[in-house]
N, C-alpha and C positions, 0 to 999 in steps of 0.2 A: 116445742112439740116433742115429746116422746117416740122414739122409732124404735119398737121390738125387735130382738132380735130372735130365730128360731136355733135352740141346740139340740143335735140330734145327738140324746143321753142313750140311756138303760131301754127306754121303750118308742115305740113310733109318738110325737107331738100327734096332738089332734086339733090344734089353733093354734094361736102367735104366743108370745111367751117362751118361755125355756123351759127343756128338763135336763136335770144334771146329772142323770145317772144314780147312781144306788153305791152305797161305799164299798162294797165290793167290786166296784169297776177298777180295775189296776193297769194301768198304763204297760203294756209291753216296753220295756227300755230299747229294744232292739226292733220294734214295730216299723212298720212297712204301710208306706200310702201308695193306690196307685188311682189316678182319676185322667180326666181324657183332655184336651187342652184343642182337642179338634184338627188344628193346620199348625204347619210352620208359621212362628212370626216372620211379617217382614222385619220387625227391630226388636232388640229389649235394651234400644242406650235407653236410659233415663229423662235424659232430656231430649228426645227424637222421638217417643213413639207416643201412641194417641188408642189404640184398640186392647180393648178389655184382657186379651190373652197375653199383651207384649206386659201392659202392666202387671199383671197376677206376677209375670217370672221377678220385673224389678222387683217389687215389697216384698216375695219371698227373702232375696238375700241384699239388697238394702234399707235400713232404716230411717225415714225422715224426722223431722227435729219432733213434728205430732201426729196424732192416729186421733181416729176414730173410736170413741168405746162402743163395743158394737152391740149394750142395750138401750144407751140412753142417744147416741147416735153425737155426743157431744166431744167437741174436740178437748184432748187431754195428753199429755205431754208422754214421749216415745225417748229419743234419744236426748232433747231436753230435759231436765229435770224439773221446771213449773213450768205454769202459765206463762207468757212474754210479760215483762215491763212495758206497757204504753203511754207514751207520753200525751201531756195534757192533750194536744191539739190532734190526739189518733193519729199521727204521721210517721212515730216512730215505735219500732218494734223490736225487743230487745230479747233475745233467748239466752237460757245460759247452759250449756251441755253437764250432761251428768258426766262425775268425775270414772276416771278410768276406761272410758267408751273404745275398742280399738277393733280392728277390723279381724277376716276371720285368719289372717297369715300374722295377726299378732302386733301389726302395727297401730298406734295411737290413733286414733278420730281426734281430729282439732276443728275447732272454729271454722279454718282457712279451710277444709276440705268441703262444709257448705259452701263456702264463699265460691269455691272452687265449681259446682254443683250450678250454683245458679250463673256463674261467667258461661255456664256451656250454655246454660236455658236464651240467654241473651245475646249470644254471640250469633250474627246470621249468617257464618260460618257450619252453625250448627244445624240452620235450617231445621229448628224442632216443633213438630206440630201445634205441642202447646206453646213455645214460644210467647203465645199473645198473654197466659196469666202473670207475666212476670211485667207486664207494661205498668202495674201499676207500682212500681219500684223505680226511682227517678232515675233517669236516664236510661232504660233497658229499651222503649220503646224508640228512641231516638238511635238508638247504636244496631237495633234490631233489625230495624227497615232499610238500616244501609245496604247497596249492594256490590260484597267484596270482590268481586272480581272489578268494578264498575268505575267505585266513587273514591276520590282521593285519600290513596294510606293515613295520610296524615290527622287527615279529618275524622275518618276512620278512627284512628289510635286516641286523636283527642275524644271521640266519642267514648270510646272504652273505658277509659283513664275518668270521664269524668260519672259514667256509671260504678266503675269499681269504687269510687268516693263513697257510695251512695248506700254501701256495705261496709260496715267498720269492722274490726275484728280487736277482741283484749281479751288476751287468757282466753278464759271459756266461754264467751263472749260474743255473739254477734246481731248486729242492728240492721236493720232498713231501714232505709227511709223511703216513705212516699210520698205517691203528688199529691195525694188525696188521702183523705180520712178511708178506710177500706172497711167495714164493720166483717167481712169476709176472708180475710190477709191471714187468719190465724187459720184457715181451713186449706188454705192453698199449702200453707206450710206442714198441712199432713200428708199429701200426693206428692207424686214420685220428683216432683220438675224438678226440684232441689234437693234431691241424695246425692251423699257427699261421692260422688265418683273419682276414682283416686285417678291425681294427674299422671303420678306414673307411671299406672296403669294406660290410663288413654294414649300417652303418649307412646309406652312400649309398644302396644298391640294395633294402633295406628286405626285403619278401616275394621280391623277384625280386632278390637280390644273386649268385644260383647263374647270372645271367646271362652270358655271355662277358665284356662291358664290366666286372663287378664282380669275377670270379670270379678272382681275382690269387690266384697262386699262386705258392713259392718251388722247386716240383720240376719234370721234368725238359721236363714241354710245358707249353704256353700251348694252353685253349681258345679257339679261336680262331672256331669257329661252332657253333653250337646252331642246326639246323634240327629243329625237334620232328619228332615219328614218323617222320624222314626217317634223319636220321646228326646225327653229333656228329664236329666236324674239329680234331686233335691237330698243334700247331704246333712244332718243337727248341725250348726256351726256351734262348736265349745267353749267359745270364747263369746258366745253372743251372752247379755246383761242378764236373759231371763231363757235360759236353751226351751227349744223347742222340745216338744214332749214327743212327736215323732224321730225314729232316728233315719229315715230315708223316704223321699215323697217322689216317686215317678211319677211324670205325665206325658201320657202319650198321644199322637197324631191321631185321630180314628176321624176323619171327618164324614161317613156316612151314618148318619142314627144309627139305622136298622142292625150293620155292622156293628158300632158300639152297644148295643143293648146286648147281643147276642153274647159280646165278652164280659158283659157283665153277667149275664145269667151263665156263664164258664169260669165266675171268679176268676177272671182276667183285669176285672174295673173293682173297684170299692164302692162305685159312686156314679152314676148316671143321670142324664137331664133328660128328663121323662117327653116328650113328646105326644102330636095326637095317637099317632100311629103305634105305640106302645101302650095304650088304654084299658084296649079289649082285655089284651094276652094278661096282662094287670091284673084288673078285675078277675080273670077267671083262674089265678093263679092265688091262692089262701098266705103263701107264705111269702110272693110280693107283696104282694094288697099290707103286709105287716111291716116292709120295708120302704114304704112311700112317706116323704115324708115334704113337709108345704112350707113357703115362707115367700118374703116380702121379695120382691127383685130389684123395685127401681126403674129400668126401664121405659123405655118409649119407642115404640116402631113406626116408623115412616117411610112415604115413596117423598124420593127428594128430587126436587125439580130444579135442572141445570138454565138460571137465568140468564145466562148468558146465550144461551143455544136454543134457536127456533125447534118448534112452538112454545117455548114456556120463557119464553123472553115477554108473551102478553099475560098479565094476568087473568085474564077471563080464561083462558086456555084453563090455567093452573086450577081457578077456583072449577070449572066445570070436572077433571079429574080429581080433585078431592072429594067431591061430592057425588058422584056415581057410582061410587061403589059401598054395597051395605055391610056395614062395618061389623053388626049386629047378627047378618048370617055367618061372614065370615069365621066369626067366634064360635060360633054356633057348629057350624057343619066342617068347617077344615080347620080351625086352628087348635079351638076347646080349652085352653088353657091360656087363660089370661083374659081383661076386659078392653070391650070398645073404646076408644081414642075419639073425642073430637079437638080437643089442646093437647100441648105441648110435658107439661109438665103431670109427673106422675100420679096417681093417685095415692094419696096419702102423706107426699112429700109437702113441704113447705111452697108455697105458691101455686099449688094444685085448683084448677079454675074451674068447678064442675058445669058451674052456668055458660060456659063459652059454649055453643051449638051452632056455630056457622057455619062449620065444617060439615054439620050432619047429614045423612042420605037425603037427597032429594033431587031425583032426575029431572023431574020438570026444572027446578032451579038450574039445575049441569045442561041442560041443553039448551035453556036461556042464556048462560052465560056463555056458552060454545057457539051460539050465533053470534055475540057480542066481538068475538074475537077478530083481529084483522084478518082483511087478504092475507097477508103474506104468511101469518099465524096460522089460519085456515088451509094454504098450501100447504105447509109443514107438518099437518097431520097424516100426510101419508109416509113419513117417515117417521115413524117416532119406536125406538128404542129403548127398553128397559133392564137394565143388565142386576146382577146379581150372583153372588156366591154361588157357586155349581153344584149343590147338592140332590140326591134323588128326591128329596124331600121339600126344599125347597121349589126345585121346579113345579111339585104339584100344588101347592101355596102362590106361585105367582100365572101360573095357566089359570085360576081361580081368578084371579084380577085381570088378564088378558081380557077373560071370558067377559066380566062385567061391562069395562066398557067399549067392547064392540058389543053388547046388546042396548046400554045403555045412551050411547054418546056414537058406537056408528063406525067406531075408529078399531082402526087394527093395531097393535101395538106388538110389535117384534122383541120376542124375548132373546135376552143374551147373558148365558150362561159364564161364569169368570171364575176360575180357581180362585181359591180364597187367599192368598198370598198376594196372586196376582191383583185380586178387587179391594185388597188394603191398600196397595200402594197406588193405585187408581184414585182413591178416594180419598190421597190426601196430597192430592197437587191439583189446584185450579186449573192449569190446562190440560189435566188428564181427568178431571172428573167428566162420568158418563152425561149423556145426554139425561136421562133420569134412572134411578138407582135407590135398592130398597135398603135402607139401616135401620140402625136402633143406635138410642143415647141415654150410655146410664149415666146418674151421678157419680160425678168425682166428691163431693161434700153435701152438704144439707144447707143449700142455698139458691135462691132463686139466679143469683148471680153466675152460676153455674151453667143455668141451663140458657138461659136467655141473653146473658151478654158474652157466653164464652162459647156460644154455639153459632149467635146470627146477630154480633155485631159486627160492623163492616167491616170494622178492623182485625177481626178472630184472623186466626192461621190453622182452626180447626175446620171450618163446616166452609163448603164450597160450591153453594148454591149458587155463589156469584151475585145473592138479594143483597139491596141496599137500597136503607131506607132510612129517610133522615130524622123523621118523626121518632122512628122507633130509637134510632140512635141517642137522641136525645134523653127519649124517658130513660133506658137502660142505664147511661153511663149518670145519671142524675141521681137514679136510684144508689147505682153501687156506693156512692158516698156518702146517701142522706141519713143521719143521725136516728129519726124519727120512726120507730117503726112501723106505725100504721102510713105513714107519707110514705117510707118505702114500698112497702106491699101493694098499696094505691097504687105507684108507677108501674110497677111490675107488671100488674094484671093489665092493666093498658098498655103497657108494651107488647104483653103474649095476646093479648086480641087483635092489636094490628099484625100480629104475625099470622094469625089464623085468618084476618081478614085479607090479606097479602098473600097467601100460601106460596109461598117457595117450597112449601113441603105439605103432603099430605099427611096427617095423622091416622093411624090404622089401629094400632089396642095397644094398652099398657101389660107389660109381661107380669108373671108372676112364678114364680120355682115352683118347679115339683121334681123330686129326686126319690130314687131310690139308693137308700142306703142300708150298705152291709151290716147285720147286728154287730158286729165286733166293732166298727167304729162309734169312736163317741165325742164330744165337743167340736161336732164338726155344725160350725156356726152358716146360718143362712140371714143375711142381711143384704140392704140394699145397696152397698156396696160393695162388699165382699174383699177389700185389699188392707182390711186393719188389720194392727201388728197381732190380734189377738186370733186374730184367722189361722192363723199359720203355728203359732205358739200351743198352743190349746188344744188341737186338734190332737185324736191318737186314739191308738186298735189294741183292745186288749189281746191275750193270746188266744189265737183262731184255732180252733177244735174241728 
């Protein structure tokens, strides 16, 4: 599948495709980015964080062994120099680094500082969300699941020792080995799990190595200041392979829309995520209306139901709340940008299920299946909590679905508001995930494997709906091996329909960007990812007038 990518050139795009500007666009050497990042992260280690914002900061200033090309959407070699070597039986995965790679304080990049990269991914010491992508590298899952305060050192160490096996390193050199054939292993290796994090960094800077002073990286900025809740300041690193064409990228905290738009219209922002509530002013404004500009997003937004925690430990509960609410006004009247959801996987991406419609409105069905639910399920509807990001914005977005179903289903539903710092780190620990809670999940890669067995297999250490399901487990992890690609995509889809038939999570619409951008910038790339090395590299403001 081909995935467009949108470049915002010379003039506003008017559909998907690129423009590239006009030859007189001339890069400022000394050009200035300023775009908005929303909240404080709670993390940017590498191999610890999981939310869209923590990663934009890693891929800014390190680079993994591959990227994403962000028109053709295909994985192609970054700090690698080709393709991996694979061995006959797909088990083995052999990279070779391009010569001279060294980080931005001038020190060499070696082999061992991957190797180094993915012991943190594995180590459950490290406790990092994605932790579970690296299972399929022999031994990581086995040494992962130990628990080090718990289980005996020894067993422990010999765990370690016999995962670090499972990672060779020669010269410029480094291998995998897997349990399995992974027809996917080469996309994993473009996302953050595996940047080379220097040990000596980690180890100098201890708890606070994510500091600027420690936080050495070999991609295309140097962070160069961390002011908490304030901004984060992005500096060209000179020594990167291919410098960045901007020479300094601020991103700052603005977490209220209304606030952010206002500083963009003050040439405070370069760059803003358009909203419903920003439409009007838009439209009756000649010289935004010229600075809007549209592309792919990738996402998926959902209410996620904590199965472990009454009422949505029954499933009829869960299916009767995915079903009550119309998905189709919601777009319509409050959200305006972006399409209805009834699966999982995005439109236009690979695995995208248009014919799944279980999920779809239908109250008679929601209050068929809300009689079906237990006593004790039935008792637990007078307590039912839905927490979410605190924003002014959001809160009118989820009183929208309050509203539905207490007309629809009868039930009151208690909102609870959560600083957005505070609602990442909520939502990535099983026993602090809320009783139910609204997200979204974009791609890490262009793979079904992605969304479905790195989101809601029981084994993930991302998604913490607490669902497990052994049918689904089975297609999922049968899928990620099998050779065959029509036999893969078969499981696939039958594993995302037992997930919509299951609902641990409610589907609500797929996103889609809309920004306004500054004329003076230009190769500022909109895709469904948004963390390839070309994002960051490529981007840049001519001289502002």
């Amino acid at each position: 599948m081909t995935l467009l990518a949108l470049v915002i050139g010379a003039c506003t795009q008017q559909g998907g495709g690129t423009t590239s500007g006009t030859s007189s666009d001339q890069a400022d050497p000394n050009g200035e980015l300023t775009t908005n990042m929303s909240a404080e992260p709670d993390t940017i280690d590498p191999q610890v964080e999981s939310f869209v914002s923590e990663i934009g900061v890693t891929m800014r200033v390190f680079e993994p062994l591959m990227t994403a090309d962000v028109k053709t959407g295909k994985v192609i070699p970054a700090a690698a120099k080709d393709q991996p070597k694979i061995s006959s039986d797909g088990k083995t995965y052999t990279y070779t680094l391009r010569d001279g790679l060294t980080y931005s304080d001038g020190k060499a990049v070696t082999a061992n500082d991957f190797k180094y990269g993915w012991q943190r991914l594995c180590d459950p010491a490290t406790a990092g969300d994605y932790a579970f992508t690296g299972y399929i590298v022999v031994g990581c899952e086995a040494w992962n699941t130990m628990d080090p305060k718990k289980d005996d050192p020894a067993k422990q160490a010999a765990a370690k020792t016999a995962f670090l096996n499972s990672i060779k390193v020669s010269g410029n050199d480094i291998s995998f080995t897997l349990t399995d054939p992974a027809p996917y292993f080469n996309a994993i290796a473009s996302i953050w799990v595996g940047a080379p994090a220097r040990e000596d960094m980690v180890t100098k800077g201890g708890s606070s190595w994510t500091e600027p002073a420690t936080f050495i990286g070999n991609g295309p900025f140097i962070l160069s200041e961390w002011k908490h809740n304030e901004k984060m300041v992005f500096t060209r690193n000179p020594k990167y392979r291919n410098p960045a064409k901007l020479a300094k990228w601020t991103q700052v905290m603005i977490n209220e829309g209304a606030v952010a738009f206002a500083a963009y219209r003050n040439s405070e922002l370069d760059v803003f995520g358009v909203a419903a509530e920003d439409l009007r002013t838009i439209d009756s404004d000649a010289d935004l209306k010229k600075q809007v500009a549209e592309g792919p997003q990738g996402c998926s937004f959902y209410m996620g139901f904590n199965t472990t925690k009454a009422p949505f430990t029954d499933k009829n509960v869960r299916i009767a709340f995915a079903k009550s609410f119309d998905r189709v006004a919601y777009i319509n009247d409050v959200q305006k940008i972006g399409k209805p959801s009834t699966s999982f996987i995005s439109e236009g991406l690979p695995g995208f299920d248009g014919g799944d419609t279980f999920q779809k409105y239908d109250v008679t069905a929601a209050k068929a299946a809300l009689a079906q639910a237990s006593p004790e399920a039935q008792a637990a509807l007078t307590n039912v909590k839905l927490s979410y990001n605190a924003t002014a914005r959001n809160k009118t977005r989820l009183e929208w679905f309050q509203g539905q179903w207490k007309t629809n289903l009868g039930v009151n539903v208690q909102l609870d508001p959560v600083d957005s710092t505070t609602y990442s780190q909520l939502l990535k620990k099983a026993d602090t995930t809320p009783q139910s809670y609204y997200i979204g999940w974009c791609p890490d890669y262009y793979d079904q494997q992605d969304w479905l067995t790195t989101v809601f297999d029981s084994k993930s250490t991302i998604s913490h709906t607490g669902w497990k399901n052994d049918q689904f487990d089975t297609l999922v992890r049968g899928a990620d091996k099998e050779a065959d690609p029509k036999k893969r995509d078969d499981m696939y889809q039958q594993a995302s329909r037992l997930l919509s038939q299951d609902a641990p999570v409610g589907f609500v619409y797929y996103g889609t960007t809309k920004l306004l951008v500054k004329p003076y910038v230009k190769n500022y790339y909109i895709t469904a990812l948004g963390f390839e090395v070309a994002d960051f590299t490529d981007v840049f403001v001519t001289k502002k007038s």
